[in-house]
MARSERO-178088 format. One record per residue (C-alpha): residue number from 0; x, z, y. Coordinates in steps of 0.1 Angstrom, whole numbers, padded with zeros to 4 digits, always signed. Layout:
N
+-----+-------+-------+-------+
!   k !     x !     z !     y !
+-----+-------+-------+-------+
! NUM !     X !     Z !     Y !
...
+-----+-------+-------+-------+
//
This chain:
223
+-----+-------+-------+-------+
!   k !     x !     z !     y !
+-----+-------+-------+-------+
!   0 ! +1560 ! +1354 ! +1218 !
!   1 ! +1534 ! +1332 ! +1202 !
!   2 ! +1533 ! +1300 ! +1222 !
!   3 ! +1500 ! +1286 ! +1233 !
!   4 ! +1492 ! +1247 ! +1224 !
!   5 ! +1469 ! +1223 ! +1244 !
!   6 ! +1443 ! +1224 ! +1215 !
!   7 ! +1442 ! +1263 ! +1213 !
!   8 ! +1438 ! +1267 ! +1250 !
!   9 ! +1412 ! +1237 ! +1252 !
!  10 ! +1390 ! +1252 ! +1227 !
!  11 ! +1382 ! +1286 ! +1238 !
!  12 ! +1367 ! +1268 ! +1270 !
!  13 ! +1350 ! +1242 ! +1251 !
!  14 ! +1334 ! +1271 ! +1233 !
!  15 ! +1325 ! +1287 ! +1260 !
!  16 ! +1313 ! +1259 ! +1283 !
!  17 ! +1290 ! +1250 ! +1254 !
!  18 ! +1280 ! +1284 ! +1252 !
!  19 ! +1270 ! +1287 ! +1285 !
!  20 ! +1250 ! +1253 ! +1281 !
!  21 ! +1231 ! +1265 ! +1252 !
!  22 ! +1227 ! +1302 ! +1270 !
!  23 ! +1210 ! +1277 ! +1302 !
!  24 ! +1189 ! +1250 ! +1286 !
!  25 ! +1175 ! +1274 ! +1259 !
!  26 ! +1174 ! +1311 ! +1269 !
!  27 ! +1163 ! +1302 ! +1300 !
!  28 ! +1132 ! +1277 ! +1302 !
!  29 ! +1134 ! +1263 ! +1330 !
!  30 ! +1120 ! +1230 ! +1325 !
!  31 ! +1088 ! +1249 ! +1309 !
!  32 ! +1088 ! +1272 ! +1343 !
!  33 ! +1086 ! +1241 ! +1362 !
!  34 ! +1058 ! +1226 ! +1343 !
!  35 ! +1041 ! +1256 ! +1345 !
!  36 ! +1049 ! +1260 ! +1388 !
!  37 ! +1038 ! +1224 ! +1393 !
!  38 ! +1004 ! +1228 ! +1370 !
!  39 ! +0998 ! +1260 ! +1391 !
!  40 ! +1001 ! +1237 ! +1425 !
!  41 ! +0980 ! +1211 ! +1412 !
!  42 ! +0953 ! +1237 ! +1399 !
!  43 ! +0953 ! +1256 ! +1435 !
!  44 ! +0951 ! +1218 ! +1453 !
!  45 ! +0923 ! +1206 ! +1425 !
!  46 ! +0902 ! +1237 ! +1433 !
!  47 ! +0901 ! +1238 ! +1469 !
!  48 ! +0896 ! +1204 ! +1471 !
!  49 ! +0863 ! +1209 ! +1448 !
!  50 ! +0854 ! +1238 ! +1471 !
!  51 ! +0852 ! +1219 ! +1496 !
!  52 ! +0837 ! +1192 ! +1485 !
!  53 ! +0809 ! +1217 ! +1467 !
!  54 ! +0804 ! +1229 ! +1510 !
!  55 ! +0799 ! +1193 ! +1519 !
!  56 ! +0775 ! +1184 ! +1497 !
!  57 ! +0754 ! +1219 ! +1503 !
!  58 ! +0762 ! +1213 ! +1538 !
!  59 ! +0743 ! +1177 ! +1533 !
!  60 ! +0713 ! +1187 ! +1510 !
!  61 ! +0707 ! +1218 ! +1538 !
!  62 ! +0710 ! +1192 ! +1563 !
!  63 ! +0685 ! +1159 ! +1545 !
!  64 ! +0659 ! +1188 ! +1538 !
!  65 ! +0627 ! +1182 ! +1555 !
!  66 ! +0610 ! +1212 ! +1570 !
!  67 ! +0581 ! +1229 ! +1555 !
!  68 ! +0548 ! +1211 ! +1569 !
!  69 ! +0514 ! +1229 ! +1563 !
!  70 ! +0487 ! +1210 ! +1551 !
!  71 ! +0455 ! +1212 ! +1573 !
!  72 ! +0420 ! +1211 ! +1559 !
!  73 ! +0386 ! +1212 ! +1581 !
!  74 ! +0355 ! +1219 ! +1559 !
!  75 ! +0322 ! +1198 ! +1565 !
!  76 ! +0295 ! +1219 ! +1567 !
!  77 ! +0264 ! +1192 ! +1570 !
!  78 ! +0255 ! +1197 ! +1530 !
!  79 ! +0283 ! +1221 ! +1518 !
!  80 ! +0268 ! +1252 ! +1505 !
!  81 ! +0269 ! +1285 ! +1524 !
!  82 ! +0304 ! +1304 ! +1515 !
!  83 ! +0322 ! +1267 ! +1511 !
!  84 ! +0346 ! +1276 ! +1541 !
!  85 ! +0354 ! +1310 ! +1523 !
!  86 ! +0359 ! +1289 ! +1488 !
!  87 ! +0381 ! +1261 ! +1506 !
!  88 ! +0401 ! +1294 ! +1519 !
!  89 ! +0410 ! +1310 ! +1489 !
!  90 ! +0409 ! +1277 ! +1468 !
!  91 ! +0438 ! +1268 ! +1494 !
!  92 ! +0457 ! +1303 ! +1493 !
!  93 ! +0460 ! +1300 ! +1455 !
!  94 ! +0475 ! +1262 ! +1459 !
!  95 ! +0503 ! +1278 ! +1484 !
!  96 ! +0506 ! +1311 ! +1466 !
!  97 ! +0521 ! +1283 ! +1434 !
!  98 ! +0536 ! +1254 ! +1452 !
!  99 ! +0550 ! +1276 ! +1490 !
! 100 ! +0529 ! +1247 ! +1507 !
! 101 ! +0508 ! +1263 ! +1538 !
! 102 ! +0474 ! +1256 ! +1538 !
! 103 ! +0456 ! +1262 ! +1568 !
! 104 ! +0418 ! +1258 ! +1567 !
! 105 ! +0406 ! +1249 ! +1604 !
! 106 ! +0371 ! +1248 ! +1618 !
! 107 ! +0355 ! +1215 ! +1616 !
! 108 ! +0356 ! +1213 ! +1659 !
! 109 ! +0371 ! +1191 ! +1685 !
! 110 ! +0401 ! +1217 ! +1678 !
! 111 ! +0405 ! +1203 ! +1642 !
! 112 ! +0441 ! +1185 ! +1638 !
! 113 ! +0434 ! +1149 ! +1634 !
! 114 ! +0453 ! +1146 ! +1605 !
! 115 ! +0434 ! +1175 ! +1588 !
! 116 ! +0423 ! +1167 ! +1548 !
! 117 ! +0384 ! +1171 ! +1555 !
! 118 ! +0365 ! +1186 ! +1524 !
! 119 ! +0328 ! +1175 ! +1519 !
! 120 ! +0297 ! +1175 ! +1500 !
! 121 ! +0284 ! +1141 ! +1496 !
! 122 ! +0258 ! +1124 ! +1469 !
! 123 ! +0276 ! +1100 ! +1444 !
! 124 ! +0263 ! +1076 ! +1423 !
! 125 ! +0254 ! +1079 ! +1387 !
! 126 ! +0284 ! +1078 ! +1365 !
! 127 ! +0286 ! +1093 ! +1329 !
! 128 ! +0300 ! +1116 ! +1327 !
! 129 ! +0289 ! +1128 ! +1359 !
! 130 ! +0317 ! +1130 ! +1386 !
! 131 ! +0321 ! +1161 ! +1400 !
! 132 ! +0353 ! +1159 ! +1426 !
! 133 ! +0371 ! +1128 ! +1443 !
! 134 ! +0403 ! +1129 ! +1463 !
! 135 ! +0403 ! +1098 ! +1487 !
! 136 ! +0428 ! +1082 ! +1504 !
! 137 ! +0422 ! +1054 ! +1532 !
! 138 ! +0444 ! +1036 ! +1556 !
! 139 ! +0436 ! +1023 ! +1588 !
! 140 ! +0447 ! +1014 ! +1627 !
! 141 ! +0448 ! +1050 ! +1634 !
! 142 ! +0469 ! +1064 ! +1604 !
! 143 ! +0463 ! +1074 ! +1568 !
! 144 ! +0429 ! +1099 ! +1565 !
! 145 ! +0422 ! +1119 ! +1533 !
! 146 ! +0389 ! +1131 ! +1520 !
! 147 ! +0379 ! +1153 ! +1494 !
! 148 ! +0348 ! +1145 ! +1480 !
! 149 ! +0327 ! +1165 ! +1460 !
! 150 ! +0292 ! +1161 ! +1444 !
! 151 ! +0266 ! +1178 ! +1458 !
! 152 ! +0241 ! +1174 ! +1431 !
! 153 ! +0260 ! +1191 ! +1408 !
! 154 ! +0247 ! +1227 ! +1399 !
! 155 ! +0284 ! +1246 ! +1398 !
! 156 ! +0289 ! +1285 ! +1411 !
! 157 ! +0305 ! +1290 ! +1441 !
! 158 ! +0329 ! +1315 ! +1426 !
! 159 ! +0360 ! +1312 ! +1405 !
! 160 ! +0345 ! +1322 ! +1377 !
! 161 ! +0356 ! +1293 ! +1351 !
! 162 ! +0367 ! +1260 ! +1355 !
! 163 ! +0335 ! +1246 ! +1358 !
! 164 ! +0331 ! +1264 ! +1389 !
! 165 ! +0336 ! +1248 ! +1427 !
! 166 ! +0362 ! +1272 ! +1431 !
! 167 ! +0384 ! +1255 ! +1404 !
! 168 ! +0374 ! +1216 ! +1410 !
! 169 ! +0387 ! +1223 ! +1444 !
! 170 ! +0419 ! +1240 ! +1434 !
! 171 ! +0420 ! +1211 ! +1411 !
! 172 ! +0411 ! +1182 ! +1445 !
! 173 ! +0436 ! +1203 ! +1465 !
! 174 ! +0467 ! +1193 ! +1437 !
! 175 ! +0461 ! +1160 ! +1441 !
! 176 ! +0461 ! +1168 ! +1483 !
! 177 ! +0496 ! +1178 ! +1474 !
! 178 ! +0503 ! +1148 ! +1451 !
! 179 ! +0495 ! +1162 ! +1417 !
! 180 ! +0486 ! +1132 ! +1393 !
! 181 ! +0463 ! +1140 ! +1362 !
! 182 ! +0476 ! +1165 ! +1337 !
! 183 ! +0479 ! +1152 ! +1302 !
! 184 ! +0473 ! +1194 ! +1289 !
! 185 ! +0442 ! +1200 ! +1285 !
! 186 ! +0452 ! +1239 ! +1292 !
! 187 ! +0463 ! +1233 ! +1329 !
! 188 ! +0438 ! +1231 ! +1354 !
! 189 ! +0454 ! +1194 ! +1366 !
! 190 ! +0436 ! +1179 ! +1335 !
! 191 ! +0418 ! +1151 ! +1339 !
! 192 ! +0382 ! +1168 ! +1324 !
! 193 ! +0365 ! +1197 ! +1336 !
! 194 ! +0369 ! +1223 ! +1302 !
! 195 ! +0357 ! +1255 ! +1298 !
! 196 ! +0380 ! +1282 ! +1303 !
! 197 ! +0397 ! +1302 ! +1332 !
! 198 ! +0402 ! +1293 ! +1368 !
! 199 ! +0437 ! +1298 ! +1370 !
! 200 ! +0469 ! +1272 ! +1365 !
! 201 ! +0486 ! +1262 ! +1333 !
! 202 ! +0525 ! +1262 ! +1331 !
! 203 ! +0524 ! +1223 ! +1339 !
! 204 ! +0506 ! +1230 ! +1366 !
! 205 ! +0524 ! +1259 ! +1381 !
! 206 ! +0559 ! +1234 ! +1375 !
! 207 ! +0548 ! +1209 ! +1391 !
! 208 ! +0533 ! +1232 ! +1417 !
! 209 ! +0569 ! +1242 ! +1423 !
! 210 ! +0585 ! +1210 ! +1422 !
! 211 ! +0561 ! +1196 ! +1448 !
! 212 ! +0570 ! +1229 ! +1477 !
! 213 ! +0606 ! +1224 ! +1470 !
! 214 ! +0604 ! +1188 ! +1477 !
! 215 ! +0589 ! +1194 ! +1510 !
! 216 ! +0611 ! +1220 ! +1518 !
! 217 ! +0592 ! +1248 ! +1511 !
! 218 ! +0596 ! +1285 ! +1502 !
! 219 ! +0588 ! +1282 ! +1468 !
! 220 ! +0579 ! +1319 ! +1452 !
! 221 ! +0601 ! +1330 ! +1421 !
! 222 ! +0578 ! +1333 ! +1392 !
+-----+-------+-------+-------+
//
Protein backbone atom coordinates (compact mmCIF):
# COMPACT_ATOMS: atom_id res chain seq x y z
CA UNK A 1 0.00 0.00 0.00
CA UNK A 2 1.63 3.26 -1.15
CA UNK A 3 1.76 5.47 1.94
CA UNK A 4 0.57 9.03 1.71
CA UNK A 5 3.08 12.01 2.77
CA UNK A 6 2.07 15.46 4.22
CA UNK A 7 3.37 17.14 0.97
CA UNK A 8 1.36 14.81 -1.38
CA UNK A 9 -1.79 15.21 0.53
CA UNK A 10 -1.29 19.12 0.97
CA UNK A 11 -0.95 19.67 -2.63
CA UNK A 12 -3.83 18.25 -4.23
CA UNK A 13 -5.89 20.84 -1.99
CA UNK A 14 -3.57 23.62 -2.58
CA UNK A 15 -4.33 22.94 -6.25
CA UNK A 16 -7.63 22.84 -5.90
CA UNK A 17 -8.24 25.75 -3.51
CA UNK A 18 -6.28 27.80 -6.01
CA UNK A 19 -8.31 26.44 -8.60
CA UNK A 20 -11.37 27.37 -7.18
CA UNK A 21 -9.97 30.96 -6.60
CA UNK A 22 -9.06 31.43 -10.12
CA UNK A 23 -12.51 29.60 -11.23
CA UNK A 24 -14.19 32.78 -8.63
CA UNK A 25 -12.30 35.96 -9.32
CA UNK A 26 -11.97 35.25 -13.14
CA UNK A 27 -14.75 33.17 -14.57
CA UNK A 28 -17.09 34.89 -12.72
CA UNK A 29 -16.89 38.87 -12.76
CA UNK A 30 -18.22 39.80 -10.09
CA UNK A 31 -16.56 42.95 -9.29
CA UNK A 32 -17.50 44.05 -13.06
CA UNK A 33 -21.28 42.93 -12.17
CA UNK A 34 -21.12 45.20 -9.30
CA UNK A 35 -19.83 48.15 -11.12
CA UNK A 36 -22.20 47.69 -13.65
CA UNK A 37 -25.38 47.22 -10.72
CA UNK A 38 -24.23 50.29 -8.99
CA UNK A 39 -23.83 52.46 -12.37
CA UNK A 40 -27.41 51.19 -13.19
CA UNK A 41 -28.63 52.70 -9.57
CA UNK A 42 -26.98 55.83 -10.05
CA UNK A 43 -28.33 56.14 -13.79
CA UNK A 44 -32.12 55.31 -12.52
CA UNK A 45 -31.48 57.98 -9.36
CA UNK A 46 -29.73 60.66 -11.92
CA UNK A 47 -32.67 60.45 -14.28
CA UNK A 48 -35.51 60.80 -12.11
CA UNK A 49 -34.00 63.28 -10.33
CA UNK A 50 -33.63 65.40 -13.77
CA UNK A 51 -37.29 64.44 -14.38
CA UNK A 52 -38.27 66.03 -11.80
CA UNK A 53 -36.45 68.76 -11.86
CA UNK A 54 -37.40 69.24 -15.88
CA UNK A 55 -41.49 69.28 -14.01
CA UNK A 56 -40.43 71.93 -11.65
CA UNK A 57 -39.03 74.25 -13.86
CA UNK A 58 -42.14 73.76 -16.55
CA UNK A 59 -44.22 73.78 -13.57
CA UNK A 60 -42.55 77.51 -12.80
CA UNK A 61 -42.39 78.94 -16.44
CA UNK A 62 -46.42 77.77 -16.68
CA UNK A 63 -46.81 79.39 -13.48
CA UNK A 64 -44.49 83.18 -14.16
CA UNK A 65 -46.44 83.39 -17.52
CA UNK A 66 -48.52 86.41 -17.84
CA UNK A 67 -51.89 86.00 -19.44
CA UNK A 68 -52.70 87.04 -22.87
CA UNK A 69 -53.88 90.88 -22.69
CA UNK A 70 -55.60 92.29 -25.90
CA UNK A 71 -54.56 95.43 -26.98
CA UNK A 72 -57.48 98.00 -27.34
CA UNK A 73 -57.54 100.73 -30.00
CA UNK A 74 -60.41 103.45 -30.53
CA UNK A 75 -60.21 105.26 -33.95
CA UNK A 76 -60.62 109.15 -34.09
CA UNK A 77 -62.89 110.01 -36.61
CA UNK A 78 -62.75 114.08 -36.50
CA UNK A 79 -60.25 114.11 -39.81
CA UNK A 80 -59.72 110.30 -40.42
CA UNK A 81 -60.92 109.47 -43.79
CA UNK A 82 -64.11 107.51 -44.37
CA UNK A 83 -63.25 103.55 -44.14
CA UNK A 84 -60.32 104.40 -41.43
CA UNK A 85 -62.25 102.26 -38.77
CA UNK A 86 -62.51 99.34 -41.39
CA UNK A 87 -58.44 99.96 -42.19
CA UNK A 88 -57.54 100.12 -38.31
CA UNK A 89 -59.71 96.64 -38.28
CA UNK A 90 -57.94 94.71 -40.64
CA UNK A 91 -54.57 96.61 -40.10
CA UNK A 92 -55.05 95.11 -36.49
CA UNK A 93 -56.22 91.47 -37.51
CA UNK A 94 -53.05 91.10 -39.55
CA UNK A 95 -50.76 92.33 -36.42
CA UNK A 96 -52.57 89.40 -34.23
CA UNK A 97 -52.91 86.97 -37.06
CA UNK A 98 -48.44 87.16 -36.79
CA UNK A 99 -47.72 88.00 -33.21
CA UNK A 100 -51.35 85.90 -31.25
CA UNK A 101 -51.77 89.56 -29.64
CA UNK A 102 -55.70 90.43 -29.70
CA UNK A 103 -56.53 93.52 -31.11
CA UNK A 104 -59.75 94.78 -30.48
CA UNK A 105 -60.83 98.02 -32.34
CA UNK A 106 -63.56 99.86 -30.04
CA UNK A 107 -65.78 102.78 -30.93
CA UNK A 108 -64.34 106.07 -30.05
CA UNK A 109 -67.44 106.51 -27.14
CA UNK A 110 -67.80 106.91 -23.45
CA UNK A 111 -67.62 102.90 -23.77
CA UNK A 112 -63.98 103.20 -25.06
CA UNK A 113 -61.41 101.42 -22.50
CA UNK A 114 -59.40 104.16 -21.03
CA UNK A 115 -56.35 102.61 -21.78
CA UNK A 116 -57.28 102.06 -25.48
CA UNK A 117 -54.17 103.10 -28.06
CA UNK A 118 -56.29 105.97 -29.89
CA UNK A 119 -55.39 106.26 -33.79
CA UNK A 120 -55.73 109.69 -35.41
CA UNK A 121 -55.34 111.95 -38.28
CA UNK A 122 -53.61 115.10 -37.31
CA UNK A 123 -51.46 117.89 -39.46
CA UNK A 124 -47.67 117.75 -38.80
CA UNK A 125 -45.19 120.07 -39.46
CA UNK A 126 -42.89 120.24 -42.31
CA UNK A 127 -40.10 117.73 -42.12
CA UNK A 128 -38.16 116.36 -45.10
CA UNK A 129 -38.74 113.77 -45.81
CA UNK A 130 -42.23 114.23 -45.05
CA UNK A 131 -43.46 112.13 -42.01
CA UNK A 132 -46.06 110.07 -42.63
CA UNK A 133 -46.82 107.85 -39.18
CA UNK A 134 -45.86 108.54 -35.36
CA UNK A 135 -46.35 106.24 -32.50
CA UNK A 136 -46.47 108.44 -29.18
CA UNK A 137 -46.04 107.59 -25.88
CA UNK A 138 -46.83 110.05 -22.80
CA UNK A 139 -46.89 109.67 -19.12
CA UNK A 140 -48.99 111.44 -16.78
CA UNK A 141 -51.03 111.44 -13.26
CA UNK A 142 -53.54 109.23 -14.78
CA UNK A 143 -51.24 106.46 -16.40
CA UNK A 144 -49.32 105.97 -19.56
CA UNK A 145 -51.61 106.97 -22.88
CA UNK A 146 -50.46 106.03 -26.44
CA UNK A 147 -51.26 107.73 -29.66
CA UNK A 148 -50.83 106.87 -33.14
CA UNK A 149 -50.34 109.72 -35.18
CA UNK A 150 -50.69 109.86 -38.71
CA UNK A 151 -50.40 112.76 -41.35
CA UNK A 152 -53.36 113.74 -42.73
CA UNK A 153 -51.89 115.75 -45.52
CA UNK A 154 -50.38 113.02 -47.00
CA UNK A 155 -52.15 111.71 -50.31
CA UNK A 156 -51.87 107.57 -49.44
CA UNK A 157 -54.79 104.91 -50.58
CA UNK A 158 -56.81 103.65 -48.07
CA UNK A 159 -56.19 100.09 -49.10
CA UNK A 160 -53.36 97.68 -48.71
CA UNK A 161 -52.30 97.95 -51.81
CA UNK A 162 -48.35 98.66 -51.33
CA UNK A 163 -46.51 99.89 -48.65
CA UNK A 164 -47.01 103.34 -49.34
CA UNK A 165 -50.47 102.80 -48.58
CA UNK A 166 -52.41 103.68 -44.95
CA UNK A 167 -53.08 100.23 -44.73
CA UNK A 168 -49.36 99.32 -44.31
CA UNK A 169 -47.98 102.59 -42.28
CA UNK A 170 -50.53 101.47 -39.87
CA UNK A 171 -49.56 97.87 -39.74
CA UNK A 172 -46.24 99.39 -39.49
CA UNK A 173 -47.50 102.15 -36.16
CA UNK A 174 -49.34 99.05 -34.79
CA UNK A 175 -45.64 97.02 -34.35
CA UNK A 176 -44.35 99.59 -32.54
CA UNK A 177 -47.97 99.47 -30.31
CA UNK A 178 -46.60 96.00 -29.65
CA UNK A 179 -42.99 97.11 -29.05
CA UNK A 180 -41.45 96.63 -32.41
CA UNK A 181 -38.31 98.94 -32.73
CA UNK A 182 -37.19 99.95 -36.42
CA UNK A 183 -36.08 97.16 -38.71
CA UNK A 184 -32.60 97.40 -40.02
CA UNK A 185 -34.18 95.19 -43.55
CA UNK A 186 -35.23 97.10 -45.78
CA UNK A 187 -37.56 94.05 -46.98
CA UNK A 188 -39.64 93.87 -43.76
CA UNK A 189 -42.36 96.17 -43.38
CA UNK A 190 -40.69 97.36 -39.68
CA UNK A 191 -38.16 99.36 -41.72
CA UNK A 192 -37.49 102.62 -40.86
CA UNK A 193 -38.57 104.11 -44.62
CA UNK A 194 -41.64 103.76 -46.44
CA UNK A 195 -40.31 101.52 -49.88
CA UNK A 196 -42.19 100.44 -52.52
CA UNK A 197 -43.22 97.06 -52.53
CA UNK A 198 -45.96 94.72 -50.86
CA UNK A 199 -48.01 95.25 -47.84
CA UNK A 200 -47.22 92.24 -46.11
CA UNK A 201 -44.37 91.35 -43.28
CA UNK A 202 -40.76 90.32 -43.87
CA UNK A 203 -39.29 87.27 -41.93
CA UNK A 204 -37.78 89.84 -39.36
CA UNK A 205 -40.86 91.07 -38.98
CA UNK A 206 -42.92 87.98 -38.66
CA UNK A 207 -39.92 86.76 -35.86
CA UNK A 208 -40.22 89.33 -33.93
CA UNK A 209 -43.92 89.31 -34.41
CA UNK A 210 -43.72 85.94 -32.66
CA UNK A 211 -41.33 86.69 -30.08
CA UNK A 212 -43.34 89.67 -28.88
CA UNK A 213 -47.08 87.16 -28.44
CA UNK A 214 -45.04 84.63 -26.69
CA UNK A 215 -43.68 87.07 -24.36
CA UNK A 216 -47.01 88.17 -23.35
CA UNK A 217 -48.30 84.90 -23.08
CA UNK A 218 -49.99 84.60 -26.21
CA UNK A 219 -51.18 81.89 -28.59
CA UNK A 220 -48.60 82.37 -31.04
CA UNK A 221 -49.78 80.60 -34.61
CA UNK A 222 -47.21 77.97 -36.02
CA UNK A 223 -45.93 79.27 -39.29
Amino acid sequence: MRRLTRERMVQPMSTGIVRRERYMRYQFPWRATGVAALALVATAFTGLFAMTAARAVSTAQTASTAPCVPVRVVVDPSRAPAAARQLVAEAASRVTAASGVPILVEDADGDAASDAVVVAWRPFPSTEPARIGLTSVSVDADGIAVEIQLNQDSQLPSDFSSRRSWGATLMHELGHVLGLAHSADAGDLMFSKMLAGAAEWGRGDLHALAITGAARGCEVPLP
